[in-house]
ROSE-4610 file (N, C-alpha, C; in Angstrom, 1 decimal, always signed):
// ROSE-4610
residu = [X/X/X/X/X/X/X/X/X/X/X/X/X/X/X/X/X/X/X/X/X/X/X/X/X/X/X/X/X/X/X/X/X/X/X/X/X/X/X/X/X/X/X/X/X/X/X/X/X/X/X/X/X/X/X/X/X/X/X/X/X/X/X/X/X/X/X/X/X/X/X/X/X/X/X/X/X/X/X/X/X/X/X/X/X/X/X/X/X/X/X/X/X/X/X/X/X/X/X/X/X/X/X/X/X/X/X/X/X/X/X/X/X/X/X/X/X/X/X/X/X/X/X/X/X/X/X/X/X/X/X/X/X/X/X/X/X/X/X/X/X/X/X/X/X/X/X/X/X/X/X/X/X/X/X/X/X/X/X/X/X/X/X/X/X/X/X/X/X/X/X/X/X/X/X/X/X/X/X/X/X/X/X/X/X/X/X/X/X/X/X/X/X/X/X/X/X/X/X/X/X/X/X/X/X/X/X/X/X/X/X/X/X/X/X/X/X/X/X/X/X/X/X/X/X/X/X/X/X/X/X/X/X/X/X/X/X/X/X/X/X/X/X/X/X/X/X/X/X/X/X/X/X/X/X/X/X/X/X/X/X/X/X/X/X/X/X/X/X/X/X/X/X/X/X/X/X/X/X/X/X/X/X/X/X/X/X/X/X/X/X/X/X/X/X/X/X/X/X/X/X/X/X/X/X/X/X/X/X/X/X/X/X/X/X/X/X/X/X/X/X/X/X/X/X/X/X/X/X/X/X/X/X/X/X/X/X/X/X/X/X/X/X/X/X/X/X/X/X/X/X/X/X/X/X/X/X/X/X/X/X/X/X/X/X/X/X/X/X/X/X/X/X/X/X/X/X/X/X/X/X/X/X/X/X/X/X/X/X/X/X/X/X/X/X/X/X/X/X/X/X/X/X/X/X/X/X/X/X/X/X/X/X/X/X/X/X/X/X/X/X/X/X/X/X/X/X/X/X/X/X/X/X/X/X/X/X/X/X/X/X/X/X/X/X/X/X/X/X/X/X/X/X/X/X/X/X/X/X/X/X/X/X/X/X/X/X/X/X/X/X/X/X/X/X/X/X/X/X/X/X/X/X/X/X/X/X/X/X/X/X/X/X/X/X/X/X/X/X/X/X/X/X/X/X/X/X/X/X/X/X/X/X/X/X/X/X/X/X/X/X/X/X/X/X/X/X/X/X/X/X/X/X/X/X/X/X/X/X/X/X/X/X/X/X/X/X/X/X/X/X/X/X/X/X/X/X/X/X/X/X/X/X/X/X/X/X/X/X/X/X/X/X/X/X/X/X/X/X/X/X/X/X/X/X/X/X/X/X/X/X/X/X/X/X/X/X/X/X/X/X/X/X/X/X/X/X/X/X/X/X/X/X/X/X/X/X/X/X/X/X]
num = [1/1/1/2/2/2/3/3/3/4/4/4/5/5/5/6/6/6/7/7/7/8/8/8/9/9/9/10/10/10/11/11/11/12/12/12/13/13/13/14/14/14/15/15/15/16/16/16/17/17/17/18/18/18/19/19/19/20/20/20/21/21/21/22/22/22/23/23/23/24/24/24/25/25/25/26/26/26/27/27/27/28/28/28/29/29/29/30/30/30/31/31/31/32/32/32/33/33/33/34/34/34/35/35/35/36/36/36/37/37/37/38/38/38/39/39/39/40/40/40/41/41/41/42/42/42/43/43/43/44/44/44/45/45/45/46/46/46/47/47/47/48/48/48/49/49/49/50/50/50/51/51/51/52/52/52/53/53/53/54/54/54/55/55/55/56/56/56/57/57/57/58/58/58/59/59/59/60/60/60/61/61/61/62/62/62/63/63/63/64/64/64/65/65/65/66/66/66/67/67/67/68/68/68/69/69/69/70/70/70/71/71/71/72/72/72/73/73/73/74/74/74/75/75/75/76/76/76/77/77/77/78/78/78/79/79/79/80/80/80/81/81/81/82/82/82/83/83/83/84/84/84/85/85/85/86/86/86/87/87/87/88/88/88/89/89/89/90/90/90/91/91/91/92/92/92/93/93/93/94/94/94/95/95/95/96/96/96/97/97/97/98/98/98/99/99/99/100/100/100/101/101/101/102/102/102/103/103/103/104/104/104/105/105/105/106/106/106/107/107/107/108/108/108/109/109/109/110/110/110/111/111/111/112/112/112/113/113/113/114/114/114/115/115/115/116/116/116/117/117/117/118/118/118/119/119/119/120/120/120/121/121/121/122/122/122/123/123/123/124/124/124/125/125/125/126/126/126/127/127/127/128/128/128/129/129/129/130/130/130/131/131/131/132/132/132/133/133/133/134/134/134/135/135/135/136/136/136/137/137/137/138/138/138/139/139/139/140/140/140/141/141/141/142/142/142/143/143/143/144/144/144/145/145/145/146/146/146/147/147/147/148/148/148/149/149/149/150/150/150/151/151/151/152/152/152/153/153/153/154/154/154/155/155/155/156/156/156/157/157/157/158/158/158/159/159/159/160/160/160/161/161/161/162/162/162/163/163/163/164/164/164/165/165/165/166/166/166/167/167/167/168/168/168/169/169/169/170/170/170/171/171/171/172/172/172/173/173/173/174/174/174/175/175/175/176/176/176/177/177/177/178/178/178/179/179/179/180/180/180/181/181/181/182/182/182/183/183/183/184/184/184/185/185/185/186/186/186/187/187/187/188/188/188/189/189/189/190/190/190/191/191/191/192/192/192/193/193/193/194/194/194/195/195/195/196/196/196/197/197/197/198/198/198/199/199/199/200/200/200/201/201/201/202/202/202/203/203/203/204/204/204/205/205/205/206/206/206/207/207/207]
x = [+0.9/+0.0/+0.9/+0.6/+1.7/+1.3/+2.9/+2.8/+1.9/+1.7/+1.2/-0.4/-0.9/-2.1/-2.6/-1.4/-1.8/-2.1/-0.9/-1.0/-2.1/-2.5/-4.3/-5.4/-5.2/-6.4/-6.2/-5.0/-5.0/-5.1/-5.0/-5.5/-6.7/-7.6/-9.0/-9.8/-8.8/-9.4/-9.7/-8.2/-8.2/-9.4/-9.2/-10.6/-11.9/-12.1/-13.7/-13.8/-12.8/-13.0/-13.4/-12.6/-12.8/-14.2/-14.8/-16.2/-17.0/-16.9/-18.0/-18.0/-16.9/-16.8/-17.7/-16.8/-17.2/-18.7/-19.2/-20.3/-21.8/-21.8/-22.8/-22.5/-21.2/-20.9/-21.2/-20.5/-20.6/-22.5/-23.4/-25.0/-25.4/-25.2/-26.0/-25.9/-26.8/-27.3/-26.2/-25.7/-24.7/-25.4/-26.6/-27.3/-27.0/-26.5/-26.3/-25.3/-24.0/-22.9/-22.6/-22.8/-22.8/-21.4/-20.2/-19.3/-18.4/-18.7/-18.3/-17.1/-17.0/-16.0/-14.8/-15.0/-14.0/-13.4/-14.8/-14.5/-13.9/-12.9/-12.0/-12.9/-12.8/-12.9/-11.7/-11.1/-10.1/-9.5/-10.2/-10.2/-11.1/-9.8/-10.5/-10.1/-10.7/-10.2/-10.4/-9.4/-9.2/-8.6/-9.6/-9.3/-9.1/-8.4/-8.7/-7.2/-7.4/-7.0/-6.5/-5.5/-5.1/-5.0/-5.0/-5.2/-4.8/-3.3/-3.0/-2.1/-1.3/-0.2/+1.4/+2.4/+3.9/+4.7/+6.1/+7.2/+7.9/+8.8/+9.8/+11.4/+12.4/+13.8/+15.0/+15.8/+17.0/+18.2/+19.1/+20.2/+21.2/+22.2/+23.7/+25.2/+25.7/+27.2/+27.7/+28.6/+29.0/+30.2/+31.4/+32.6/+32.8/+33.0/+33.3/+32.2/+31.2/+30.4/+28.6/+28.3/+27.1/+26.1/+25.2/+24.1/+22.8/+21.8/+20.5/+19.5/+18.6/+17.6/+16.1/+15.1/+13.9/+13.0/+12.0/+10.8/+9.3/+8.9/+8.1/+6.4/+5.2/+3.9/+3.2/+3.1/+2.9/+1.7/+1.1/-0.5/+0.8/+0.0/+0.4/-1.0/-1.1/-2.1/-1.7/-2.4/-2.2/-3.5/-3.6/-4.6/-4.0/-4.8/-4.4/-5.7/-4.9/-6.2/-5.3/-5.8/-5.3/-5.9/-5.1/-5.7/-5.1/-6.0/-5.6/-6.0/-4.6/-4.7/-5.4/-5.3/-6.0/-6.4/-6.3/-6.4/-5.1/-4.2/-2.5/-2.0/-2.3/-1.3/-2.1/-1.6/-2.1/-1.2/-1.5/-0.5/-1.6/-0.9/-1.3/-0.3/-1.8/-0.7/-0.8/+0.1/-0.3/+0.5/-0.2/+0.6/+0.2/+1.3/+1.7/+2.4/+1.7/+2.4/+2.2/+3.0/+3.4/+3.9/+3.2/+3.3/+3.6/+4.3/+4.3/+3.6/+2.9/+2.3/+2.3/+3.8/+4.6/+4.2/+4.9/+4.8/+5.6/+5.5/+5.6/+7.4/+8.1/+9.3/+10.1/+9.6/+10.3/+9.2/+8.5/+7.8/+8.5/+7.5/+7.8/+7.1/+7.1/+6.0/+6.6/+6.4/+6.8/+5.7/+5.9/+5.0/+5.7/+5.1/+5.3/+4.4/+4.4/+3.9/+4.7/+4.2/+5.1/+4.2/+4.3/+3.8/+4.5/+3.2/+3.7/+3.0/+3.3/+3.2/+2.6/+1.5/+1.3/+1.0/+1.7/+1.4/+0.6/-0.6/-0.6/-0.6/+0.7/+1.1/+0.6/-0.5/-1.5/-2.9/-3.1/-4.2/-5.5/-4.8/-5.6/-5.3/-5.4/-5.2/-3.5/-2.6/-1.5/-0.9/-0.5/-0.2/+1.6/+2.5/+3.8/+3.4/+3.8/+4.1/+4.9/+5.8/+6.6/+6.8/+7.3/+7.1/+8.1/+7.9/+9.6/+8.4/+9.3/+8.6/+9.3/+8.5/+9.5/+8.3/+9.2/+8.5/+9.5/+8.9/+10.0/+8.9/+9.4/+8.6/+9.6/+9.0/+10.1/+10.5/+12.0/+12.4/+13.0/+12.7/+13.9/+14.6/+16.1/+16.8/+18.2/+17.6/+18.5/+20.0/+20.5/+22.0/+22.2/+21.5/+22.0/+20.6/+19.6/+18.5/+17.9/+17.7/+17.3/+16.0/+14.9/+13.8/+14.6/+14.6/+15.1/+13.9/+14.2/+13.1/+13.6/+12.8/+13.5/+12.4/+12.8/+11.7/+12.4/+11.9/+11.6/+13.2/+12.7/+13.7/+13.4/+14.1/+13.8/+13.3/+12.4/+11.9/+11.3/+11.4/+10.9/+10.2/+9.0/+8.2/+8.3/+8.2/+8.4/+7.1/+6.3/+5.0/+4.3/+4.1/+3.2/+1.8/+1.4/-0.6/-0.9/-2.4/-3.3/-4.5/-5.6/-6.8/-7.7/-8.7/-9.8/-11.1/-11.8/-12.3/-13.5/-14.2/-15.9/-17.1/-16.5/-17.4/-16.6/-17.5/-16.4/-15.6/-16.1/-15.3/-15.1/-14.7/-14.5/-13.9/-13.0/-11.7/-10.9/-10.8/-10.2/-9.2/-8.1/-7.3/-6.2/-5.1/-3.8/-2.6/-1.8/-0.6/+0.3/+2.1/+3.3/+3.7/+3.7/+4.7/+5.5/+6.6/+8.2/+8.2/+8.5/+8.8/+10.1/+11.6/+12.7/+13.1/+13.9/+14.0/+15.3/+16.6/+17.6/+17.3/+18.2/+18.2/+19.0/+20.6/+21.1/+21.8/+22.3/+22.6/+21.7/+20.7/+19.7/+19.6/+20.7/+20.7/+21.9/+22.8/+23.8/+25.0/+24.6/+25.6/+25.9/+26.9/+27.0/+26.1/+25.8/+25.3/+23.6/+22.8/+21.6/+20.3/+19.7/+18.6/+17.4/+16.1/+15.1/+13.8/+13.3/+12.2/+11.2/+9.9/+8.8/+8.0/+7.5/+6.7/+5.6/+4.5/+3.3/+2.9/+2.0/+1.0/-0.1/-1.1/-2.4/-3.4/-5.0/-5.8/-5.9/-6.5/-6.6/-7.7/-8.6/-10.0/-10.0/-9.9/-9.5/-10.8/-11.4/-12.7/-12.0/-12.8/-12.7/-13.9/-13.6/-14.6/-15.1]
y = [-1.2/+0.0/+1.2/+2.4/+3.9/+3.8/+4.4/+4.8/+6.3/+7.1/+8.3/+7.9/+6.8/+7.0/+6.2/+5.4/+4.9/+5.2/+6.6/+7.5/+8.2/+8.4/+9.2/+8.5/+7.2/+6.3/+6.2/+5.5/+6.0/+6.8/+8.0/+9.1/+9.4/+9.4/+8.8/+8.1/+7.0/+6.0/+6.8/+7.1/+7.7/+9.0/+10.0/+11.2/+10.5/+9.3/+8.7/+8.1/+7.5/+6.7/+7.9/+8.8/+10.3/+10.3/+11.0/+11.6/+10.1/+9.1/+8.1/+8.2/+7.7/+7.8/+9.1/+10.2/+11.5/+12.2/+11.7/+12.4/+11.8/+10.6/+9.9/+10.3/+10.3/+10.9/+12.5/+13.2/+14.4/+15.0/+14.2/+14.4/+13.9/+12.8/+12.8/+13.9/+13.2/+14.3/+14.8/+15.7/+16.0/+15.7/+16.0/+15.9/+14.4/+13.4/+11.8/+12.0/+12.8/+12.6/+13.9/+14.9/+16.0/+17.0/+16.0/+16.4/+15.8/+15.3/+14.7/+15.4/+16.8/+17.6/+17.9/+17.7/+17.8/+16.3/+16.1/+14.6/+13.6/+12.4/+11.3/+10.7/+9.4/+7.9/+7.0/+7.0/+6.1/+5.1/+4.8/+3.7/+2.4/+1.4/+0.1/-0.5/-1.6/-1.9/-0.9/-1.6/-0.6/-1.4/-1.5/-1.5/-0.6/-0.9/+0.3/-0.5/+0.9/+0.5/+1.6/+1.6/+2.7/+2.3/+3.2/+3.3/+4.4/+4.0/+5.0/+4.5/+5.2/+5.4/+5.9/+5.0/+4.6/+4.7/+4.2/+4.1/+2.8/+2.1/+1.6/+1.7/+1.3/+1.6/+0.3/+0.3/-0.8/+0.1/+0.1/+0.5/-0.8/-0.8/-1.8/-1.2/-2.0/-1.6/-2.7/-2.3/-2.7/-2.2/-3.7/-2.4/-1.6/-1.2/-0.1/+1.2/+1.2/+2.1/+1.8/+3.2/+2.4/+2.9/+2.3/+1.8/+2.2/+3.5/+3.4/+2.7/+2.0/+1.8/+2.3/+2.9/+2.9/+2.5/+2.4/+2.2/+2.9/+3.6/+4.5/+4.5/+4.9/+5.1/+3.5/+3.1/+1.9/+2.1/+1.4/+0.8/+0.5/+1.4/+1.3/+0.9/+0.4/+0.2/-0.9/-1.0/-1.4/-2.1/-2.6/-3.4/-2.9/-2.8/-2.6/-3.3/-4.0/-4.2/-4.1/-3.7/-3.5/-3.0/-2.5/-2.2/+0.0/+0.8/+1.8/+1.7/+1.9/+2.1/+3.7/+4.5/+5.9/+6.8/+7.9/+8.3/+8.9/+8.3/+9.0/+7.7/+6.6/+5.4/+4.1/+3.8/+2.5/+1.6/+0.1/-1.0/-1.6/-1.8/-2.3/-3.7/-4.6/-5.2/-4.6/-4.1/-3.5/-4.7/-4.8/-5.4/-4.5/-3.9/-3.3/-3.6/-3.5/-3.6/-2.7/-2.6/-2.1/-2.9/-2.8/-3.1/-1.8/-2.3/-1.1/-1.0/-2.1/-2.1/-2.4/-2.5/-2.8/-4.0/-4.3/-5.0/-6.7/-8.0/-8.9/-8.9/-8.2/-8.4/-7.5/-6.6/-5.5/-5.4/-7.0/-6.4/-6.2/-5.4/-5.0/-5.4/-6.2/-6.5/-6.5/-5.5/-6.3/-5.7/-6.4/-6.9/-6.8/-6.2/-6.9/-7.1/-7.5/-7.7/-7.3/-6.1/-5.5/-5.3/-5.5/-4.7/-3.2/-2.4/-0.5/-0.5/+0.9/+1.5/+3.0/+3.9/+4.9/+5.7/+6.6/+8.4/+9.0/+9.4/+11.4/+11.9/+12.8/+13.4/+14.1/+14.9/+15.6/+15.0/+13.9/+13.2/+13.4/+14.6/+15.0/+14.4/+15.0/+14.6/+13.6/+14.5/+14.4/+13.1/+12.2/+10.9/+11.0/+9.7/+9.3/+7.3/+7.0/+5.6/+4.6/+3.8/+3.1/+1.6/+0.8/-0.9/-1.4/-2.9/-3.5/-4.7/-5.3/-6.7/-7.7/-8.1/-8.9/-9.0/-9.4/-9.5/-9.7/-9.4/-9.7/-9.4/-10.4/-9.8/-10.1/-9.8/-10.0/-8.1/-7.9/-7.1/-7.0/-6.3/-6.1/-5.2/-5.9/-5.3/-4.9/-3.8/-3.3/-3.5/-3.6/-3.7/-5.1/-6.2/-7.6/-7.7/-7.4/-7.9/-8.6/-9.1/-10.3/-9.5/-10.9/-10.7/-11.2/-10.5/-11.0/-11.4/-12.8/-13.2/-12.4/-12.3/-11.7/-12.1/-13.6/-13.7/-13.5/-13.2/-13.5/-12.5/-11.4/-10.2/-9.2/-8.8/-7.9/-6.7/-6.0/-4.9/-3.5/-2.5/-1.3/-0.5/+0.0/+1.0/+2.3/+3.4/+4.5/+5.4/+6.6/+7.1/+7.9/+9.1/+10.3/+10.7/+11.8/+11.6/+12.5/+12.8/+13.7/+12.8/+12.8/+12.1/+13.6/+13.1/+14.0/+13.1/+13.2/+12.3/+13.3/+12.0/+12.2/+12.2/+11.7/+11.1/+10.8/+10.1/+9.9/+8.4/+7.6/+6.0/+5.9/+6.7/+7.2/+7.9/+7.9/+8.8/+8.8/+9.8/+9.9/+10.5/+10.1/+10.7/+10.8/+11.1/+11.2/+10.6/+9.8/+9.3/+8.8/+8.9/+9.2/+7.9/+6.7/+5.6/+4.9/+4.8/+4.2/+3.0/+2.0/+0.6/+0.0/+0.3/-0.7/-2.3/-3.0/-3.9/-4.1/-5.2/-5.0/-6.7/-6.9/-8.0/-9.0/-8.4/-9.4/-10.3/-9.7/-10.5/-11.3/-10.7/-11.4/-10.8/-9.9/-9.6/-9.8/-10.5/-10.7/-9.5/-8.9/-7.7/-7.2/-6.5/-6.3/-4.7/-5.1/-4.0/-3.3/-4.4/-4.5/-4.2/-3.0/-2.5/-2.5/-2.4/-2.2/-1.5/-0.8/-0.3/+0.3/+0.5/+1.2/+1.7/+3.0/+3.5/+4.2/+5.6/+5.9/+7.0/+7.5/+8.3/+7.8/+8.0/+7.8/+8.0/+7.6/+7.3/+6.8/+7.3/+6.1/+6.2/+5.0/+4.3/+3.9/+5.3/+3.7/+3.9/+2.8/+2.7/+2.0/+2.9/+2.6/+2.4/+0.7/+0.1/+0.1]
z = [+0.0/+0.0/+0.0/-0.9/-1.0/+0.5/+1.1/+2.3/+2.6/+1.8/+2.1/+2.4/+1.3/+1.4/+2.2/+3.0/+4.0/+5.6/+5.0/+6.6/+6.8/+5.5/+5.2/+6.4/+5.6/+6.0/+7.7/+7.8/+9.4/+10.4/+9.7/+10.3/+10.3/+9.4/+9.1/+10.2/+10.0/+11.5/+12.7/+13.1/+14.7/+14.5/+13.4/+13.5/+14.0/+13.1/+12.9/+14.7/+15.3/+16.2/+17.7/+17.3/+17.9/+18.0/+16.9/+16.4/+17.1/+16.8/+17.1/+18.9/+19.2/+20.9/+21.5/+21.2/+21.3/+21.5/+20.2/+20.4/+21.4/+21.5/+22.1/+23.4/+24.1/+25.1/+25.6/+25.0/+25.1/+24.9/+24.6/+24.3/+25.3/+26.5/+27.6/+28.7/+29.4/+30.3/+31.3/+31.5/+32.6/+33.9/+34.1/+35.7/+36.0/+35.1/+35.6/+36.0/+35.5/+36.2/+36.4/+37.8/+38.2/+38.0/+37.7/+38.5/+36.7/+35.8/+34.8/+33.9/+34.1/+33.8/+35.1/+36.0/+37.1/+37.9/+38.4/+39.1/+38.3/+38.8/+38.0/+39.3/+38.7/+39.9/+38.7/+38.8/+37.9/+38.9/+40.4/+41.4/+40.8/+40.7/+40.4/+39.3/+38.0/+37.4/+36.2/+34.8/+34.0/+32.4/+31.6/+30.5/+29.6/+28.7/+27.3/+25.7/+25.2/+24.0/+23.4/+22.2/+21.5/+19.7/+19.3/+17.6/+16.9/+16.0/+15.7/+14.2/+14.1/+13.0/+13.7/+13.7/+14.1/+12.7/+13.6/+12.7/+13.8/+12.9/+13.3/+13.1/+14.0/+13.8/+14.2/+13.7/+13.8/+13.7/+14.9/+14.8/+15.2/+14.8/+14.7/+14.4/+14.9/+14.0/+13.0/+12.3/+11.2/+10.5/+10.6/+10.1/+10.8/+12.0/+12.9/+12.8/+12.0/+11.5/+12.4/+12.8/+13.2/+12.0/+12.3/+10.9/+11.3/+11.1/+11.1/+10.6/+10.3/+9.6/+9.5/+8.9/+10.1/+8.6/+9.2/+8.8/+9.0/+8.3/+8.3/+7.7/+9.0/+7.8/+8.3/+9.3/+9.8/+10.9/+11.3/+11.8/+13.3/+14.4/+15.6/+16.4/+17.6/+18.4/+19.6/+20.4/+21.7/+22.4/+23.7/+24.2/+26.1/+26.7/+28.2/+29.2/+30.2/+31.1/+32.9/+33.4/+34.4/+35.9/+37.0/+38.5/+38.7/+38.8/+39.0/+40.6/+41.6/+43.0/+43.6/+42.5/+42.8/+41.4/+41.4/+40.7/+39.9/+40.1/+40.0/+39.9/+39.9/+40.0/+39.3/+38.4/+37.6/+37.1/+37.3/+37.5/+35.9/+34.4/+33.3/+32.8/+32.6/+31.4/+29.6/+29.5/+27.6/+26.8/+25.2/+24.6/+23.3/+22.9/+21.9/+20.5/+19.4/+18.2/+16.8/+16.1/+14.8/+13.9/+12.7/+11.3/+10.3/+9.0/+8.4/+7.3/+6.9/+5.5/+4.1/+4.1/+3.1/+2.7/+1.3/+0.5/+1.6/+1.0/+1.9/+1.9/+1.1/+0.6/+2.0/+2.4/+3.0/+4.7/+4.8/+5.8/+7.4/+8.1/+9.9/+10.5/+11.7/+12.3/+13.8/+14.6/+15.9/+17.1/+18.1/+19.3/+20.6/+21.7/+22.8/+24.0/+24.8/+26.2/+27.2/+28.1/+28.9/+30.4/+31.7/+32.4/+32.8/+32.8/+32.8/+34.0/+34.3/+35.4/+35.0/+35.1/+34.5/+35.9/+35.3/+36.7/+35.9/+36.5/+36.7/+37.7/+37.6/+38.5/+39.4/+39.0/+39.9/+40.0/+39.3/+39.4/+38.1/+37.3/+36.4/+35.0/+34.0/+32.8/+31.8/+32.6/+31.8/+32.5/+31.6/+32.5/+31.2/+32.2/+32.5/+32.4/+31.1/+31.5/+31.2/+32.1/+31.3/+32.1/+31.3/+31.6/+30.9/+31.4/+30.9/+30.4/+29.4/+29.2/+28.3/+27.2/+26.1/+24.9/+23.9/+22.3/+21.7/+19.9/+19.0/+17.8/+16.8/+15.4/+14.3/+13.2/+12.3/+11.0/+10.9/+10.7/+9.5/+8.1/+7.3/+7.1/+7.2/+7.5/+6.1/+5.7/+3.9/+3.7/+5.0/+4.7/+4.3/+4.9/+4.1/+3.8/+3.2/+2.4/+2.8/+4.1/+4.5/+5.9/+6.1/+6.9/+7.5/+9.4/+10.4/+11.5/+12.0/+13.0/+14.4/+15.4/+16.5/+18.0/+18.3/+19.8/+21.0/+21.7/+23.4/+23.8/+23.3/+23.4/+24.2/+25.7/+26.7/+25.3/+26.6/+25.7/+27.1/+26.6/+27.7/+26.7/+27.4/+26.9/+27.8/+26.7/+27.3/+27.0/+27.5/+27.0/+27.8/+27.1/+27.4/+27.3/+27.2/+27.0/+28.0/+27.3/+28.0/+27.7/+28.9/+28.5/+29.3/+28.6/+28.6/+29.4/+30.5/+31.3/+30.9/+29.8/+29.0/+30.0/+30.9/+31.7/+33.3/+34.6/+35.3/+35.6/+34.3/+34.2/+32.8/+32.2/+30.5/+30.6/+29.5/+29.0/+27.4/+26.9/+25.8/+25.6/+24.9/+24.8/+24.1/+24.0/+22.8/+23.5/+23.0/+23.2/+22.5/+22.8/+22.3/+22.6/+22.2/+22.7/+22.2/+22.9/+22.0/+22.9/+22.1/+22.8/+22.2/+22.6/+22.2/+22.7/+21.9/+22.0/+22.3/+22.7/+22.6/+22.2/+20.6/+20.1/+20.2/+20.8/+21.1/+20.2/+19.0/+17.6/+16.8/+17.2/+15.8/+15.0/+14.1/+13.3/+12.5/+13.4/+12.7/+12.9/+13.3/+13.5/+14.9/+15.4/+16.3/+17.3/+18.2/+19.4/+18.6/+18.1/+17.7/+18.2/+17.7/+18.7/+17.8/+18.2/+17.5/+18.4/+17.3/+18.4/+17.7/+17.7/+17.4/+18.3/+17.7/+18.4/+17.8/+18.2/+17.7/+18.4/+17.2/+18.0/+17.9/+18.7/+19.1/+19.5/+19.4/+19.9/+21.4/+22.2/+23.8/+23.9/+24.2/+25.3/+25.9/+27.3/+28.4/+29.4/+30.0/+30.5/+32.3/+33.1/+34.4/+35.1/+35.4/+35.9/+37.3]
């Protein structure tokens, strides 16, 4: 698929996913939830999900030279279910991945499962998240032409955001997340990193 008109479409998605969420919320009655612009309860459990448009990256050395690669214009998204102890502290498991789209010759695919830890710092909107885990996926990699497999590879997520609380067990919002890998010579080369990340969509619902 052209990468451009792929970045279209996905942006498309996250708009429509906006507008659909959005509006059926923002039309009920405020007198059900009094407090629905101020009050959080984000006590208790906690699913949600993200939807967006990423990139991915491979750095190595080679010949004494280090070596970028990246990958660009790719289908980012995520899955979370988890325990928030307040309204400032939530314990998630996420599993996050990126694809890029491409043709089957040059494809990206990588994945992981990490448990995160998410702050907001004052309890309001702007949240801090990051987690350690593992994954892998498979990578091509242009300096030797070749698809590289890559499993059960430590991995850290790093990630920022503002949610907007629709309601007071609803929330929408925007997020920044980088998730690296450290491969360990599965590429054949020496001091081998990989990593993807995204912007996004968030739904996260507090139960």
């Amino acid at each position: 698929m052209n990468h451009d008109r792929f970045t279209r479409l996905s942006l498309a998605v996250i708009l429509a996913a906006f507008a659909a969420t959005a509006t059926p919320v923002l039309a009920q009655d405020q007198d059900d939830d009094e407090c629905w612009t101020r009050c959080r309860d984000r006590k208790g459990w906690l699913v949600g999900f993200n939807a967006g448009v990423g990139g991915g990256g491979l750095s190595f050395d080679h010949q004494g030279r280090n070596i970028s690669e990246e990958e660009n214009n790719g289908a980012f998204g995520g899955l979370r279910v988890g325990y928030a102890f307040s309204n400032s502290f939530a314990v998630t498991l996420e599993m996050m991945g990126f694809g890029n789209g491409d043709d089957e010759d040059e494809e990206w695919g990588l994945g992981a499962g990490l448990i995160s830890v998410t702050w907001w710092p004052d309890g309001s909107g702007f949240f801090v998240r990051t987690g350690i885990g593992g994954g892998g996926g498979e990578i091509f990699v242009h300096e030797s032409g070749e698809t590289v497999e890559a499993e059960d590879k430590g991995a850290v997520l790093f990630g920022i955001g503002y949610e907007w609380q629709l309601t007071k067990k609803f929330a929408l919002g925007v997020a920044v997340d980088a998730v690296g890998f450290d491969l360990d010579g599965a590429t054949g080369f020496d001091d081998d990193t990989a990593g993807f990340g995204g912007l996004s969509a968030q739904f996260n619902w507090y139960l």
